[in-house]
N, C-alpha and C positions, 0 to 999 in steps of 0.2 A: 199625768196624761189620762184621760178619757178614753177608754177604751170602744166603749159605744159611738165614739165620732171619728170624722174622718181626719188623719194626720194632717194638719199642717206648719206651716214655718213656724211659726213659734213655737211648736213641739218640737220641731228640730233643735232650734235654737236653746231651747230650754234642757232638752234631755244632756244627762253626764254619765259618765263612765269613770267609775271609780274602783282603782285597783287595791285589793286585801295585800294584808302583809301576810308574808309568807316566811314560816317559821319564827315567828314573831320580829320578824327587819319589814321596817317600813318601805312603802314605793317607793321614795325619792332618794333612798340608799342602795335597793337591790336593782331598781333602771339607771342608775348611774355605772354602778359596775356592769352592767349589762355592756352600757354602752363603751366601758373603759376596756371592760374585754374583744369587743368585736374592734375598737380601734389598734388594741394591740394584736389584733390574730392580720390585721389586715397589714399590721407595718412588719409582722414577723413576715408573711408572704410573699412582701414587696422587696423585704431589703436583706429578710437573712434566710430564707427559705432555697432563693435559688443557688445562692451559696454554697449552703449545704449538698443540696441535692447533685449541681454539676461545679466543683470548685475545679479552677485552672484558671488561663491567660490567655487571651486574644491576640497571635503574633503577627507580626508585618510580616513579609518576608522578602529582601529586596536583593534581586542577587543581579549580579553582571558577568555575561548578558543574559539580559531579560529570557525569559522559556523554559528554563531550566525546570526540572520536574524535582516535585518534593514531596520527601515518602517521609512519614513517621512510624517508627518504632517500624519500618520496612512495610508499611502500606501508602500508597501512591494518595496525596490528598491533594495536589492542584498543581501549577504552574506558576510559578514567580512572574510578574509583583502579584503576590495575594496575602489573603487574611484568612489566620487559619487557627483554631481555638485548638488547644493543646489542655488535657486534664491535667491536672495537679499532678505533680512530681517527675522524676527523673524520666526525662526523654530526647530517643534515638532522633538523631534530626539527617537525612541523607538528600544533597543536590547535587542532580547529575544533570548532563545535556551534553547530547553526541558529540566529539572532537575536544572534551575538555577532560580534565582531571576532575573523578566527581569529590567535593566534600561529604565528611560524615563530622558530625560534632555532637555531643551530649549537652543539652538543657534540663533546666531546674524548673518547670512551669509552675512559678507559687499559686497556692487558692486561698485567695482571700474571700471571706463570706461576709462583709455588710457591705451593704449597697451593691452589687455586682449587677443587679438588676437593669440600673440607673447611671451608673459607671462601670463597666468592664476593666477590669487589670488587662492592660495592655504593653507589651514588648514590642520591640523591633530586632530583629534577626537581620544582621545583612552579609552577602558574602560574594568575593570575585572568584568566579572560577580560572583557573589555569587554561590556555591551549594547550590538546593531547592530542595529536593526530588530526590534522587539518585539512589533510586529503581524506583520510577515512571521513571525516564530519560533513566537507560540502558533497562526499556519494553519499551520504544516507541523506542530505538535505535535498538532493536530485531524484534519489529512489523514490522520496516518500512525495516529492511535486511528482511523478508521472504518476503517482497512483491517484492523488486527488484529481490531474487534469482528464484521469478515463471517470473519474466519482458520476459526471454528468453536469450537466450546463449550470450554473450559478444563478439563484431571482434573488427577489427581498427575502422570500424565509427560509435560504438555504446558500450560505455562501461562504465559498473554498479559502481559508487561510494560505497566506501570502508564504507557503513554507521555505521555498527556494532563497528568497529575498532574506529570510529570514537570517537563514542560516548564514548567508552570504555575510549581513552585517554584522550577528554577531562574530565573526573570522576576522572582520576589518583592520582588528585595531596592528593587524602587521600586512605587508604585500601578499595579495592572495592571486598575481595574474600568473605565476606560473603554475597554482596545482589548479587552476580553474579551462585554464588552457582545453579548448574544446567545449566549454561548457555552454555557449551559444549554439551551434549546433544538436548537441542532443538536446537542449532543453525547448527549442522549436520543436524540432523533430518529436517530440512528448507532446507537445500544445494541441489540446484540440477544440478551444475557444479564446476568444479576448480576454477572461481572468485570467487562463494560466499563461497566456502571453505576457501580459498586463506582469505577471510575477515574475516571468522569465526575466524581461528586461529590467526590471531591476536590478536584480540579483547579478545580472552579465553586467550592469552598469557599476556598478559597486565591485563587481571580482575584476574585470579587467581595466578597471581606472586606478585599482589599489586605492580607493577612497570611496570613505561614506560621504562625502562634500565634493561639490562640482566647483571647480578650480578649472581654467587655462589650462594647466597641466595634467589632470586628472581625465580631462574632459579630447586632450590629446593623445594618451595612452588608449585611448577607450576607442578611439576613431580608432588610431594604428592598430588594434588588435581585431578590430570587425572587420576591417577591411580584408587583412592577410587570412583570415578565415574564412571571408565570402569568397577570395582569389582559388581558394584550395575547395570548396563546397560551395559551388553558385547555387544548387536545388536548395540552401538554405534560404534563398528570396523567395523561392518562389515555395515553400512552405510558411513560409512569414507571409506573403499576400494574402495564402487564401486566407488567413485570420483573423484580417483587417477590414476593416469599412471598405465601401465600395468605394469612394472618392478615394482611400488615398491605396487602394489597390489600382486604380485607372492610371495614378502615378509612378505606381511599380511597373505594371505589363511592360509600356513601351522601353524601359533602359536595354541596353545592350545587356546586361549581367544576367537580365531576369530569361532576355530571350535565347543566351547561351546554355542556359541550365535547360530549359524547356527543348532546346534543340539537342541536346546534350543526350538525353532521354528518351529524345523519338529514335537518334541515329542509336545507340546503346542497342534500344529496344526490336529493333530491326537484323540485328543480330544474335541474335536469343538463340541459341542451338542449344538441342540438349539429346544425347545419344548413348544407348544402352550398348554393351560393352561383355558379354556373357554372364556365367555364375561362378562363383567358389561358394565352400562350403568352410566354416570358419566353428568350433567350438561344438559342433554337431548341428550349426545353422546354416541355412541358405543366405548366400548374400547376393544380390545384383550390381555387377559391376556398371559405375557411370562415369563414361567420362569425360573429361575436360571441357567444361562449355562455358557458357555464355547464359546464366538465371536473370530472369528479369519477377520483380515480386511486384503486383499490383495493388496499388490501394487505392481507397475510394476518392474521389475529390483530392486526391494528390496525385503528383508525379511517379512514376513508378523506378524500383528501384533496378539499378541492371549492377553485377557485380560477374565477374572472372571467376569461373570455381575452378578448383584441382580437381584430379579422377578420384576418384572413393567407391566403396563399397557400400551398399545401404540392405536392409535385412529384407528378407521378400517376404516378411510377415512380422505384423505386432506382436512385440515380446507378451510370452502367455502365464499363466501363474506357475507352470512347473518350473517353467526358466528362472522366476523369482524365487521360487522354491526354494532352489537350490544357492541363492545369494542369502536367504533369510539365514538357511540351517547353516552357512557360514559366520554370518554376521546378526545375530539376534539381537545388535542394538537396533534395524530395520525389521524388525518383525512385528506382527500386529499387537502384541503387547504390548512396545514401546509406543506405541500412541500417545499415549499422555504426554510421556514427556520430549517426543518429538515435535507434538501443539504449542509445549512451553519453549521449547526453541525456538519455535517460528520456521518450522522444518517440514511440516505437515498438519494436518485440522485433525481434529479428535475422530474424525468419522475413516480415516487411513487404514488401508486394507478390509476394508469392513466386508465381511462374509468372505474371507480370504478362506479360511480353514474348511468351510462348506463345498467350494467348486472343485471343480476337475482340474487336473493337468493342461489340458487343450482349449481351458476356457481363457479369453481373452485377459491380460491385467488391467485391471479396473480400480479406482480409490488410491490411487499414488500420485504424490507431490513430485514436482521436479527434482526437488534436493534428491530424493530419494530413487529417483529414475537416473539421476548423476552417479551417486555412492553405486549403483548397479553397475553402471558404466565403470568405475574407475575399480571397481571388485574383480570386474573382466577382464579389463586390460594387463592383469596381473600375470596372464599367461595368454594375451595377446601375443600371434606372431611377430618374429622379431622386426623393431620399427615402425610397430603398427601398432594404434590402439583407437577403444571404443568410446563412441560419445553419443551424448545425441546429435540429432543434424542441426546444422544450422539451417533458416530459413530459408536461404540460398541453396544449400543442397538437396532438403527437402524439395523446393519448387522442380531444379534439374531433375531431379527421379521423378516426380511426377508428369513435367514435360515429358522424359526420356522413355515413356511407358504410354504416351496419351492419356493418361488418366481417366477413368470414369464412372459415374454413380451405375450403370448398368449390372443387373445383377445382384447387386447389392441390398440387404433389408433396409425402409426408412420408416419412417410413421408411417407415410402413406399407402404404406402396401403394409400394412399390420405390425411392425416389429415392434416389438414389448421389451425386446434387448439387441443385446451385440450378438454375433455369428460367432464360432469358432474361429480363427483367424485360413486354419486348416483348408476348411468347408469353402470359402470364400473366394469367387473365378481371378484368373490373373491378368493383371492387361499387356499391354503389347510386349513390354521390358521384364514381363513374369514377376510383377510387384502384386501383392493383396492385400484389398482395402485400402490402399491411398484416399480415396474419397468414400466417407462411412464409416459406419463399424464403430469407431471410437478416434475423438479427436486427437490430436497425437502433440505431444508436448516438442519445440525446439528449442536449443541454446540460447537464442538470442531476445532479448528483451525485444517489447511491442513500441512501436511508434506509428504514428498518426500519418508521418507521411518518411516510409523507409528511405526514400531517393537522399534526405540530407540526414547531417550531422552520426554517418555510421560510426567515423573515428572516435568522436565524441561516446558516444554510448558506450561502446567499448572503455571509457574513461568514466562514464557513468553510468552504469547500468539499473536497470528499472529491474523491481520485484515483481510489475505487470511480462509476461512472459509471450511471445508468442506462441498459440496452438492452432494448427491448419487441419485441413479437411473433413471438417462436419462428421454429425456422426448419425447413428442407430434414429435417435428420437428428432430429427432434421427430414423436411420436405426434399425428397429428390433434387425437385426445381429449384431447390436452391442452394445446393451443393455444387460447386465448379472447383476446379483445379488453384483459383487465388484466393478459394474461402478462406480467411484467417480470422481471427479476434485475438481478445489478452485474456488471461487468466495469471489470477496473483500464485504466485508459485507454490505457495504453501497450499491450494487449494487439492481441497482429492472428490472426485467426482464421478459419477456414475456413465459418464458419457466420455470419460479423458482417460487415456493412457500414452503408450509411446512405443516407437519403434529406434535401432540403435544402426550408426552407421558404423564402419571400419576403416580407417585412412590413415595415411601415412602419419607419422609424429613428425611432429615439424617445431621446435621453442617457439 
């Protein structure tokens, strides 16, 4: 090549590159191992490398019925039917699911290392689980539907498993109408859109026909048992309406059944009395006696519920941290210590009693889970006068004391007028029945589980109860104006909160 001229194609063409031996081995011996080596580093990577590195089995895992949870070596890795790689050698294999008997069995996951890349070693694991307790299984299958039906509304990228239905079917495979019994009612009474509907009747269809398969008979059962239950709980329709389309709620209104429940609830509600009744003083506490009346619980876009209460005593002030005080330094499995492992119970959240050991005697209780406002209660009724013991209120006796006092946000700290916290419960004016803080201060936890529209399916609940909990009257960090005497919402029981505590009533003991 010319170095004085200008490159072209034929100098291309012409020019070569010629490679020296190296160590005296010729090119066409030392590029061949070259390339014999990079073909073997590439088949070591493909076929025995990963082998090596992650050796085990790919298992199926097929259990009946389906849902069932599977922990390896006692860590939770999915839910049956799935595929689930297990490392090489002996391993713990546990499947459980509410109301059965759980399996535990030990596997051998071999590791084979060629090809694993390209073929996976794969097993199939299958196993049936036992029925254990099939009442206990459809109330946890009922608990855990009212929590997803409060979760919020279902779209395309957020949407609530069928859990009720679930559980229903897997129960099927024996008669399930008598432990279900009731379980259309609470599970409307939970409903607060068309999917948890949509799930509810399922699952009522399948528990009270005693069949996964629609059958003549199956399909008769199922009539007979809605009926005798709409006959005992008509507010069951007319909870079931609001949750329906508008055409086929136009066909609900006018029947006789739907306008018995609606009537049902005007005349109820028309009777509503509620009347204070003097003081005792109970354990070194004020109580307000109320009695016997006529609660009526409002909720939104539903029917309201009206119920018969007995007389009772209610506290005339939210229980305060020295009153807990004195339950902890008896009972230090409820003390702020046990936090941890009352979170692993499902008893309370990690944050329980948080800044407990910092406040006052007179300062409000604040950061307590219901279990644990319970275990207080049943701590005290130990030397409860005789016939008598403490609980918290139910929502119905909550509302009568708050009727039986006029309740009202007056007086009281809210955001709106600066409050940064709760009041001493002490400090805090009384209203007509000498109650403080009914409205404010801190929301107060009751007995009874939350539902969307209280008027139906009470007996039910009571047969199913939700982990969602009733809590009434607003608190410290709430607008005045929107504090009333039917404030209520849910809170999951285990929750502990800066804005929730509770107050304890006294009443007769009754089985």
């Amino acid at each position: 090549m010319n170095d004085d001229k200008t490159i072209t194609r034929q100098d291309i063409d012409e020019a070569k590159v010629s490679l020296r031996p190296v160590f005296g081995i010729a090119p066409k011996y030392y590029v061949a191992a070259i390339y014999g080596v990079a073909a073997l580093a590439v088949a070591f990577l493909l076929l025995v490398f990963p082998g090596l590195r992650k050796p085990g089995t790919l298992y199926s895992f097929v259990v009946d019925p389906p849902g069932a949870a599977i922990s390896i070596d006692g860590v939770y890795r999915g839910s049956a039917p799935c595929e689930l790689f297990l490392a090489a050698g002996e391993r713990s294999v546990s499947i459980s699911r509410p109301g059965f008997a759980p399996s535990a069995t030990a596997v051998i996951a071999k590791g084979r290392v060629f090809g694993t890349l390209v073929v996976k070693p794969r097993a199939t694991l299958t196993a049936s689980l036992e029925i254990d307790g099939r009442s206990a299984a459809l109330r946890d299958g009922a608990s855990l539907y009212a929590s997803w039906a409060l979760a919020g509304s279902p779209s395309e990228a957020y949407q609530i498993p069928l859990v009720l239905s679930d559980a229903a079917l897997a129960l099927s495979k024996e008669p399930l109408s008598t432990e279900a019994r009731g379980l259309a009612g609470a599970a409307v009474s939970y409903a607060s859109h068309a999917q948890s509907l949509r799930d509810a009747a399922r699952a009522v269809s399948i528990a009270y026909s005693d069949s996964a398969a629609v059958t003549p008979a199956s399909l008769g059962r199922l009539v007979s048992a809605l009926s005798s239950e709409l006959r005992d709980d008509p507010a069951m329709l007319a909870a079931f309406a609001s949750l329906v389309p508008a055409t086929v709620r136009a066909r609900i209104e006018p029947t006789g059944l739907y306008r018995e429940a609606v009537a049902n609830a005007v005349a109820a509600a028309r009777r509503a009395s509620a009347v204070a009744g003097g003081t005792e003083t109970a354990d070194g506490k004020k109580f307000i006696a109320v009695r016997a009346g006529t609660a009526v619980v409002a909720a939104r876009d539903a029917l309201p519920a009206s119920s018969e209460v007995a007389g009772f005593m209610i506290a005339s002030e939210e229980t305060t941290v020295g009153e807990f005080r004195r339950f902890v330094a008896a009972r230090p499995d409820w003390g702020p210590s046990a936090a941890a492992s009352l979170a692993r119970a499902g008893l309370a959240e990690t944050d329980y009693l948080q800044g407990f050991g910092d406040l006052a005697d007179e300062d409000v209780l604040r950061y307590v889970s219901r279990p644990a406002a319970i275990a207080y209660c049943s701590w005290l009724s130990e030397r409860a006068p005789s016939g008598y013991r403490y609980s918290l209120p139910t929502e119905a006796q909550w509302t009568l004391a708050a009727a039986a006092g006029r309740a009202s946000p007056a007086g009281v700290p809210f955001a709106d007028s600066g409050a940064t916290g709760p009041s001493r419960p002490s400090g805090l004016p009384s209203d007509a029945a000498g109650l403080k803080g009914m409205l404010g201060n801190v929301w107060e936890w009751c007995s009874d589980s939350y539902s969307s529209s209280p008027a139906s399916g009470a007996a039910g609940r009571s047969r199913f109860p939700s982990a969602e909990a009733v809590v009434r009257g607003g608190c410290w960090a709430n607008r005045a104006s929107l504090v009333r005497v039917d404030s209520r919402g849910p809170m999951r029981e285990s929750e502990c909160s800066p804005y929730l505590g509770f107050r304890i009533v006294l009443a007769p003991y009754t089985e």
